[in-house]
Backbone as CSV, one residue per row, in Angstrom:
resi,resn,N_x,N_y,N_z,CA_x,CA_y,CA_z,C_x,C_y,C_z
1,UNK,-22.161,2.707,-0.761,-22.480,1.300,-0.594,-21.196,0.551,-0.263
2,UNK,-21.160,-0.624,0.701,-20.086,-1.273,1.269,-20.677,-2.471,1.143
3,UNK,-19.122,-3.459,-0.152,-20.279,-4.795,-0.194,-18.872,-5.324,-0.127
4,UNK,-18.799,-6.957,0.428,-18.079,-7.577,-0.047,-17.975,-8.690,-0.767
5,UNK,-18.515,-8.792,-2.147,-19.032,-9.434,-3.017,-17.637,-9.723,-3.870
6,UNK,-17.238,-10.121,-4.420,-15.743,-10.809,-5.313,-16.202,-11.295,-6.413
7,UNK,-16.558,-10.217,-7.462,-16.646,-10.702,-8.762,-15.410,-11.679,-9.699
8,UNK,-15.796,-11.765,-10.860,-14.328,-12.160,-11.418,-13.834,-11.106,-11.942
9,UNK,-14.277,-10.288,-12.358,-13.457,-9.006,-12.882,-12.521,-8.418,-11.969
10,UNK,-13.325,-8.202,-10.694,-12.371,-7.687,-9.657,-11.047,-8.903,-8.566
11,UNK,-11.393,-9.568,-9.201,-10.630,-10.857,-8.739,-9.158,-10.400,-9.527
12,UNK,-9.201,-10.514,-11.338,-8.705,-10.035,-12.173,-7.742,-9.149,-11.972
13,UNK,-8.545,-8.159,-11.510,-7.948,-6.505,-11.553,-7.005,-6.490,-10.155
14,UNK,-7.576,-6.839,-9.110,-6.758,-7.550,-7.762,-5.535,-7.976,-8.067
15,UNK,-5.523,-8.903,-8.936,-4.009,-9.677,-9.300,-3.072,-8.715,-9.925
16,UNK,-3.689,-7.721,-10.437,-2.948,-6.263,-11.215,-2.038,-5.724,-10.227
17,UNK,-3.439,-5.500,-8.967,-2.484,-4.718,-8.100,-1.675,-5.679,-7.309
18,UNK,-1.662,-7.019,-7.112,-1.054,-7.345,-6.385,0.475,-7.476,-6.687
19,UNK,0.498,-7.333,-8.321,1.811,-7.298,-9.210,2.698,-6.035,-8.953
20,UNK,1.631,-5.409,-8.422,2.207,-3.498,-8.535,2.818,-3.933,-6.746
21,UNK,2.290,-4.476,-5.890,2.237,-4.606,-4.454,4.016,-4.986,-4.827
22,UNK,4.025,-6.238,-5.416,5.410,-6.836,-5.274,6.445,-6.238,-5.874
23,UNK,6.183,-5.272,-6.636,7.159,-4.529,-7.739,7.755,-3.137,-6.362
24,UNK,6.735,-3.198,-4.945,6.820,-1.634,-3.992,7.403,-3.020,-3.529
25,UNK,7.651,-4.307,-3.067,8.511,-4.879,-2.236,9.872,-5.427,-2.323
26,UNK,10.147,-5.314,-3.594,10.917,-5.844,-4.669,12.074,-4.671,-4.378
27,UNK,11.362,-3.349,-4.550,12.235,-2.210,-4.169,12.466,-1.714,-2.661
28,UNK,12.039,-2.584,-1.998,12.281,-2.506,-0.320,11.162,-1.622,0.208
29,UNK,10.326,-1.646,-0.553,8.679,-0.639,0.373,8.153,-1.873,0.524
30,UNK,6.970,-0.837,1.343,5.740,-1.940,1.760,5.058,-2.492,0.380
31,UNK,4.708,-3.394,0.249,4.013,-3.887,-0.708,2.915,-3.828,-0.505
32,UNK,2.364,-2.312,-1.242,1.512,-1.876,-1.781,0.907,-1.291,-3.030
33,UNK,0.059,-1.987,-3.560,-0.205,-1.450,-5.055,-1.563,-1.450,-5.678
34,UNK,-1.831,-0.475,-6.648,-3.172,0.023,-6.917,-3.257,0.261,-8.450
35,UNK,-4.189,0.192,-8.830,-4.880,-0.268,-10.628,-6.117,0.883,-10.444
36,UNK,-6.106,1.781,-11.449,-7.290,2.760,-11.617,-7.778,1.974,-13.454
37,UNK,-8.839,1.722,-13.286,-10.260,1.208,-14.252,-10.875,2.161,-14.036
38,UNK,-11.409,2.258,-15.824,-12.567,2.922,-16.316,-12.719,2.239,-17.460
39,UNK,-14.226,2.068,-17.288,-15.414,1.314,-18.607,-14.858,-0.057,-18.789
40,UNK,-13.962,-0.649,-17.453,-13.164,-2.176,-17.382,-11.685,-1.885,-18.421
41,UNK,-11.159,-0.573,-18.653,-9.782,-0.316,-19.063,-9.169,-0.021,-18.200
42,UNK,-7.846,-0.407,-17.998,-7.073,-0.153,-16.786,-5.923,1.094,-17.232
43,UNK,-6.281,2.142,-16.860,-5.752,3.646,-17.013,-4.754,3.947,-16.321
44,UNK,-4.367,3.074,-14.770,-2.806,3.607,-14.499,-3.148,2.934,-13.454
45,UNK,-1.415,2.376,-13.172,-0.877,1.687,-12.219,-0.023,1.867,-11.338
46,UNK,0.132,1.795,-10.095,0.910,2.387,-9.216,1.346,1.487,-7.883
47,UNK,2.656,2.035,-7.249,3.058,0.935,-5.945,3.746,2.473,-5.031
48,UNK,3.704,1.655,-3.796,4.461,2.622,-3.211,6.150,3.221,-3.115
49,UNK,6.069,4.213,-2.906,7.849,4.905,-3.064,8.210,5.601,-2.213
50,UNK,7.585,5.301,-1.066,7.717,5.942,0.279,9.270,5.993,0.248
51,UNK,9.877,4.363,0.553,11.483,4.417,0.741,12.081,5.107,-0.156
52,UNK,11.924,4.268,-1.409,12.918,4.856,-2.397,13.276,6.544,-2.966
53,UNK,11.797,6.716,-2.460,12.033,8.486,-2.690,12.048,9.447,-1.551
54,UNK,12.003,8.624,-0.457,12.258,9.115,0.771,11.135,10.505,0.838
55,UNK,10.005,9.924,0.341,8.218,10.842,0.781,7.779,10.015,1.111
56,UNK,7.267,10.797,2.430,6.436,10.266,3.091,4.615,10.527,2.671
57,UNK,4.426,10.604,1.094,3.479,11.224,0.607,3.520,9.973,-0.826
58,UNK,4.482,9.470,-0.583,4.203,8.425,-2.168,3.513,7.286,-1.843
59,UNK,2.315,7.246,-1.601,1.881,6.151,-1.239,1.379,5.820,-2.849
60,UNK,0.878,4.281,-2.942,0.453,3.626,-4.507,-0.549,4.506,-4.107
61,UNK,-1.685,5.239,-3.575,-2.927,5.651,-4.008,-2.583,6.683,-4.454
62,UNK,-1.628,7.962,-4.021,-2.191,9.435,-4.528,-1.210,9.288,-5.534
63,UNK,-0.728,8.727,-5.771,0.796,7.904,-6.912,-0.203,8.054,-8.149
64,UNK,-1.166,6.974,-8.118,-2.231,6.703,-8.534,-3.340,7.430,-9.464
65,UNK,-3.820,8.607,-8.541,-4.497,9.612,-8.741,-3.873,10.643,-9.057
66,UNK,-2.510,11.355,-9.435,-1.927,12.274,-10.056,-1.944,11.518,-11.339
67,UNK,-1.051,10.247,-11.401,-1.549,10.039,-12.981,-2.186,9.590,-13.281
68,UNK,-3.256,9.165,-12.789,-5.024,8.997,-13.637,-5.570,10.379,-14.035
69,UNK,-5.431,11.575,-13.202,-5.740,12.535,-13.246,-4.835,13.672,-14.440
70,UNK,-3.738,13.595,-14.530,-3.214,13.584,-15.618,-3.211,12.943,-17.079
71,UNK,-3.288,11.723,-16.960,-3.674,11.097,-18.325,-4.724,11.237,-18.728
72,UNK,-6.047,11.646,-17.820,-7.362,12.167,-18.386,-7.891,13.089,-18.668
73,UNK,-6.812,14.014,-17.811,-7.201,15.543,-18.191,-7.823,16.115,-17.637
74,UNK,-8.189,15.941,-16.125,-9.365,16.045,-15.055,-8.742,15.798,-13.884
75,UNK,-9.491,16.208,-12.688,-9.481,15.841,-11.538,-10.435,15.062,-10.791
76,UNK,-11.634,14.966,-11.543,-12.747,14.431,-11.097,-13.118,13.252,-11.839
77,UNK,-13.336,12.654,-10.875,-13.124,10.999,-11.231,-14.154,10.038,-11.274
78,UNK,-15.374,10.637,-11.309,-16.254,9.604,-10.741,-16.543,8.797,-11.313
79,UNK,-16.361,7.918,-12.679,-15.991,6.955,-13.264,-14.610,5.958,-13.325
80,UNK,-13.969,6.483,-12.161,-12.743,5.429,-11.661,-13.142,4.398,-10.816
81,UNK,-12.575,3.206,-11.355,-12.433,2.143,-9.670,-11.589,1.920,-9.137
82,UNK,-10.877,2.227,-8.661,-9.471,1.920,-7.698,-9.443,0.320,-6.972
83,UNK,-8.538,-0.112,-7.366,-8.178,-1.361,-6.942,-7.112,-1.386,-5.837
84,UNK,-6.983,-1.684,-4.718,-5.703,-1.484,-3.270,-5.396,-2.610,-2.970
85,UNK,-4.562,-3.011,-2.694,-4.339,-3.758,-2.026,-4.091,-4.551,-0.349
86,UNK,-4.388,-2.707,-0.319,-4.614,-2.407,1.475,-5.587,-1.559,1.700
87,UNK,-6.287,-1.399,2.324,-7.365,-0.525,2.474,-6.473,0.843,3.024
88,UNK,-6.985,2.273,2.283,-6.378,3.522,2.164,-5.786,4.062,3.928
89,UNK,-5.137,4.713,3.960,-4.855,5.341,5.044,-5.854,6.313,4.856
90,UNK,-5.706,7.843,5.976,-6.809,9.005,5.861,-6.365,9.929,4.963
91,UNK,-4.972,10.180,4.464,-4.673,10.754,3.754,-5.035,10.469,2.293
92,UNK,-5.005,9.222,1.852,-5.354,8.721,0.342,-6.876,8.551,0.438
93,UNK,-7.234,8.212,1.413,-9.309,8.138,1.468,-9.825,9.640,1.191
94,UNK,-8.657,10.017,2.193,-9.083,11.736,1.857,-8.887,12.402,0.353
95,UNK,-7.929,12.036,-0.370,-7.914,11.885,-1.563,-8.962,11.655,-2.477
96,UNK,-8.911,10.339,-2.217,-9.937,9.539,-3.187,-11.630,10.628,-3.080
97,UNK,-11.703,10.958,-2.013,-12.914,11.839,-1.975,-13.155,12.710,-2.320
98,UNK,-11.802,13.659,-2.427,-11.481,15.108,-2.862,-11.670,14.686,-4.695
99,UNK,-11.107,13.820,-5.071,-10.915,13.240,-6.497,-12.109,12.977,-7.373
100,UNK,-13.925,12.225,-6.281,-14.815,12.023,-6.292,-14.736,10.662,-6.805
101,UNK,-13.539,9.681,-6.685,-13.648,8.467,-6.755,-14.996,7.930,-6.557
102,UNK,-15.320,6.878,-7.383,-16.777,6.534,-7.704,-16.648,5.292,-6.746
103,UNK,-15.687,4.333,-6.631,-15.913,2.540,-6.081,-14.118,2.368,-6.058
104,UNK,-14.224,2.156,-4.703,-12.304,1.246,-4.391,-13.099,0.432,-3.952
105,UNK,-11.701,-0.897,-4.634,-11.792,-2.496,-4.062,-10.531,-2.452,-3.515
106,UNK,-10.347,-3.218,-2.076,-9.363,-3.170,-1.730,-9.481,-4.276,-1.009
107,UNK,-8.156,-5.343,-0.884,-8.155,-6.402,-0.335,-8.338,-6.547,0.782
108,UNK,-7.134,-6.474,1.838,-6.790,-6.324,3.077,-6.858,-5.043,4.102
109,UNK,-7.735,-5.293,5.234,-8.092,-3.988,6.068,-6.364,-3.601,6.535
110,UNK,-6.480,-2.090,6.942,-5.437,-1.475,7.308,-5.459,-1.805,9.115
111,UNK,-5.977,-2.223,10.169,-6.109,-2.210,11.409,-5.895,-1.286,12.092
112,UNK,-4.655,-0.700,11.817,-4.392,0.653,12.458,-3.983,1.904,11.802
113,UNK,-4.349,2.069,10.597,-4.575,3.513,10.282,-5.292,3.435,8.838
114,UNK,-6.500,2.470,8.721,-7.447,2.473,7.862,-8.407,3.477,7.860
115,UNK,-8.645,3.732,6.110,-9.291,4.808,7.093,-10.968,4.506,6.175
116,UNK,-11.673,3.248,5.843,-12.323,3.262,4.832,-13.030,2.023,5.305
117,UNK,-13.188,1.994,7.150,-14.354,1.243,7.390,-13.251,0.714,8.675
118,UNK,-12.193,0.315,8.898,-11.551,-0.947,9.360,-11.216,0.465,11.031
119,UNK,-10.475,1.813,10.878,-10.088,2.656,11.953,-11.008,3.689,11.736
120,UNK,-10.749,4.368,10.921,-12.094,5.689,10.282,-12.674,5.275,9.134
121,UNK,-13.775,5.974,8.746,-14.488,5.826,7.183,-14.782,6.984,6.932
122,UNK,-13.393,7.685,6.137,-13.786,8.673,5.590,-14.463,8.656,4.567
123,UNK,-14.334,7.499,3.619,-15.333,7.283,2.448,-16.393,7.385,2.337
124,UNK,-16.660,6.957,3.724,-18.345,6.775,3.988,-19.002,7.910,4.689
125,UNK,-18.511,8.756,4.906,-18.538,10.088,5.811,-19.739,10.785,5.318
126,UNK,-20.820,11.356,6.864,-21.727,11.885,6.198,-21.554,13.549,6.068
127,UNK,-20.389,13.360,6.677,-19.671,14.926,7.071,-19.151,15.323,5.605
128,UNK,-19.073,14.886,4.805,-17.991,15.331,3.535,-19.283,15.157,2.644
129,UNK,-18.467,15.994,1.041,-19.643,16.163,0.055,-19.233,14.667,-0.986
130,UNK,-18.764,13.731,-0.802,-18.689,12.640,-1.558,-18.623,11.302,-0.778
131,UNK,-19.531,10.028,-1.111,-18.802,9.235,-0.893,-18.860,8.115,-1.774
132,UNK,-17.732,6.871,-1.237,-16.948,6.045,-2.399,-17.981,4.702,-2.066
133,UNK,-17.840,4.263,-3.300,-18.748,2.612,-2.945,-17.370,2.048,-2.553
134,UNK,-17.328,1.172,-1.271,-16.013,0.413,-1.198,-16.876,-1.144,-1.063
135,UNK,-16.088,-1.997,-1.490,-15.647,-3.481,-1.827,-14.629,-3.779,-1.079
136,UNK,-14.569,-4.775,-0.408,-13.187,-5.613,0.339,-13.476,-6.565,0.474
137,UNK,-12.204,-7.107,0.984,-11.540,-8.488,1.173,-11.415,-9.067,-0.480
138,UNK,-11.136,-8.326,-1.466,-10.786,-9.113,-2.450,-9.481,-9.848,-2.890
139,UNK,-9.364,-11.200,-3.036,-7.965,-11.554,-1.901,-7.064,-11.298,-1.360
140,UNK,-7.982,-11.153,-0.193,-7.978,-10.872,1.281,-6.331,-11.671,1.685
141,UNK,-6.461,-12.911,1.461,-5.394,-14.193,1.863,-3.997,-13.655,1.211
142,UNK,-4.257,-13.554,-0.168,-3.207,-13.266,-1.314,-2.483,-12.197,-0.658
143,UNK,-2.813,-10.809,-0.325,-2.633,-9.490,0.029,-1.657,-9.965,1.230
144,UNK,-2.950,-10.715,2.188,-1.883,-10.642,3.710,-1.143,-11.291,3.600
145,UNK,-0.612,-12.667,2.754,0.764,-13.027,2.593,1.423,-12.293,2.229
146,UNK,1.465,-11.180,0.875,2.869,-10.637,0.973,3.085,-9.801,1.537
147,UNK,1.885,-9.263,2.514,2.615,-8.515,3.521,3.242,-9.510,4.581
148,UNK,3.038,-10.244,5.218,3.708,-11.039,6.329,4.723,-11.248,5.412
149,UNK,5.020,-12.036,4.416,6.348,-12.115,4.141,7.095,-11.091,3.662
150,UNK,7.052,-9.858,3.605,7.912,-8.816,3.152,8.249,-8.489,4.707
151,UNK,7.224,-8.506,5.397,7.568,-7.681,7.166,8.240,-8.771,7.639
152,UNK,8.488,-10.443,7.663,8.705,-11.248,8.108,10.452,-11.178,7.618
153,UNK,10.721,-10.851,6.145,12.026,-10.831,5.110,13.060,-9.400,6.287
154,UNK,12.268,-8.241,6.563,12.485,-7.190,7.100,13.414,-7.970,8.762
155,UNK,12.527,-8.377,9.065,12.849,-8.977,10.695,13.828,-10.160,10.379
156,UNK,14.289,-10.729,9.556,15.235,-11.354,9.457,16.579,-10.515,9.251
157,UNK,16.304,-9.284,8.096,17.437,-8.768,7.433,17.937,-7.541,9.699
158,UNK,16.832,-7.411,10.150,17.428,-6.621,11.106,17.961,-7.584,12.173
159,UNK,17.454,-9.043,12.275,18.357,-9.485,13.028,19.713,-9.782,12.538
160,UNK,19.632,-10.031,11.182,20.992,-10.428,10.652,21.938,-9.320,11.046
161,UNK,21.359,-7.931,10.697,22.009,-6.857,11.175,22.669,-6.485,12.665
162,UNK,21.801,-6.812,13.549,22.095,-7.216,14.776,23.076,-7.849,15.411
163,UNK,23.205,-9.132,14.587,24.073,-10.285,15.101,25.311,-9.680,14.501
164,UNK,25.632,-9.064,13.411,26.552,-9.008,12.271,27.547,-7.061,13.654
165,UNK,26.421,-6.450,14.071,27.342,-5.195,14.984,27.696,-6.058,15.938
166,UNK,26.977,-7.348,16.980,27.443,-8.116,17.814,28.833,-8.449,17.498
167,UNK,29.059,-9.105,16.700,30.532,-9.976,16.290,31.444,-8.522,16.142
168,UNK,30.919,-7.704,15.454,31.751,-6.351,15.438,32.740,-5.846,17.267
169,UNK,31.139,-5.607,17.661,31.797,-5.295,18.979,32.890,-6.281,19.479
170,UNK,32.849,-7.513,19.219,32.984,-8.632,20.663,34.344,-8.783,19.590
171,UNK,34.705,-8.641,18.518,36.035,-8.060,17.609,36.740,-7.372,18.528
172,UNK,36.091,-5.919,18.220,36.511,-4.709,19.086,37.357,-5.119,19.904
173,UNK,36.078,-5.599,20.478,36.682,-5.807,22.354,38.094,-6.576,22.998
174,UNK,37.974,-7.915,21.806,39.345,-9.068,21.943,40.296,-8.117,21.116
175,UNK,39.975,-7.173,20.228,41.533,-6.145,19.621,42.094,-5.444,20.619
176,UNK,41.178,-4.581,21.455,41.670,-3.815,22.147,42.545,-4.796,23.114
177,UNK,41.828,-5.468,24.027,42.230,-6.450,24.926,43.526,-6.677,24.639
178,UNK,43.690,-7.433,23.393,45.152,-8.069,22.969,46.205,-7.000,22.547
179,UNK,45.643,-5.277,22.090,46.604,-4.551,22.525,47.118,-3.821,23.814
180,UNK,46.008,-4.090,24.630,46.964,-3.365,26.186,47.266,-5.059,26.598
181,UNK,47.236,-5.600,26.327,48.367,-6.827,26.905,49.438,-6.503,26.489
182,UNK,49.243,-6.334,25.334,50.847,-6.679,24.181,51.872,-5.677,25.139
């Protein structure tokens, strides 16, 4: 089932992850972050560590699902709700399915490598033996600000970078200069 209905609970639980989102931007990742609930207890929290751990495999979802899956003692999940803050790539949808995730809420669609309705739906797949109830756009607004402003913070720090080898070179250039004069 695919609804986009915005309870208050999941409004709630949203703001969880959006805390986890800023804690992956805070450390120079994308700000992304995810809250696993069961029976409305929140069992583990996660952001991404792509940069900082230099894997390209730490995303907040399978972050997520090793320790939900660890703290419960299981692999099978079908009493989890996953909370995103971005809708999954194919690798973490693929996850979440393998896991038997029961319901992700996730704010903001992925556009280009979603994989849970927005580019593919593996969730929803009639090809696979599970699928996930997904929920979206749960703030939707909230989500895409801190992504524009973390990607927006990024494009400042590379022009600064930019301008900062400019003055380097154009250094260079008047050193050398002023030593074959000399």
């Amino acid at each position: 089932m695919i609804g986009d209905v915005e309870g208050t609970g999941d409004v709630a639980l949203m703001r969880l992850a959006l805390e986890e989102a800023q804690a992956a931007a805070d450390a120079g990742d994308v700000p992304v972050g995810a809250i696993a609930v069961v029976a409305g207890a929140v069992v583990g929290r996660q952001h991404n560590h792509k940069e900082e751990w230099g894997d390209p495999t730490a995303h907040a979802e399978i972050l997520l699902l090793r320790q939900v899956s660890n703290r419960l003692g299981r692999w099978r999940l079908p009493d989890v709700t996953i909370y995103c803050t971005m809708e999954p790539c194919a690798m973490c949808a693929s996850a979440m399915v393998h896991a038997r995730i029961g319901r992700l809420v996730y704010a903001v669609d992925d556009e280009r490598a979603g994989a849970a309705g927005s580019v593919f739906n593996i969730l929803q797949s009639p090809a696979l033996n599970h699928r996930v109830d997904v929920t979206r756009g749960v703030l939707r607004d909230e989500a895409r600000a801190q992504l524009d402003a973390f990607f927006a913070h990024l494009r400042r720090k590379d022009e600064e970078r930019r301008q900062q080898m400019q003055r380097a070179k154009e250094a260079l250039a008047q050193a050398q200069l002023a030593a074959k004069n000399a």
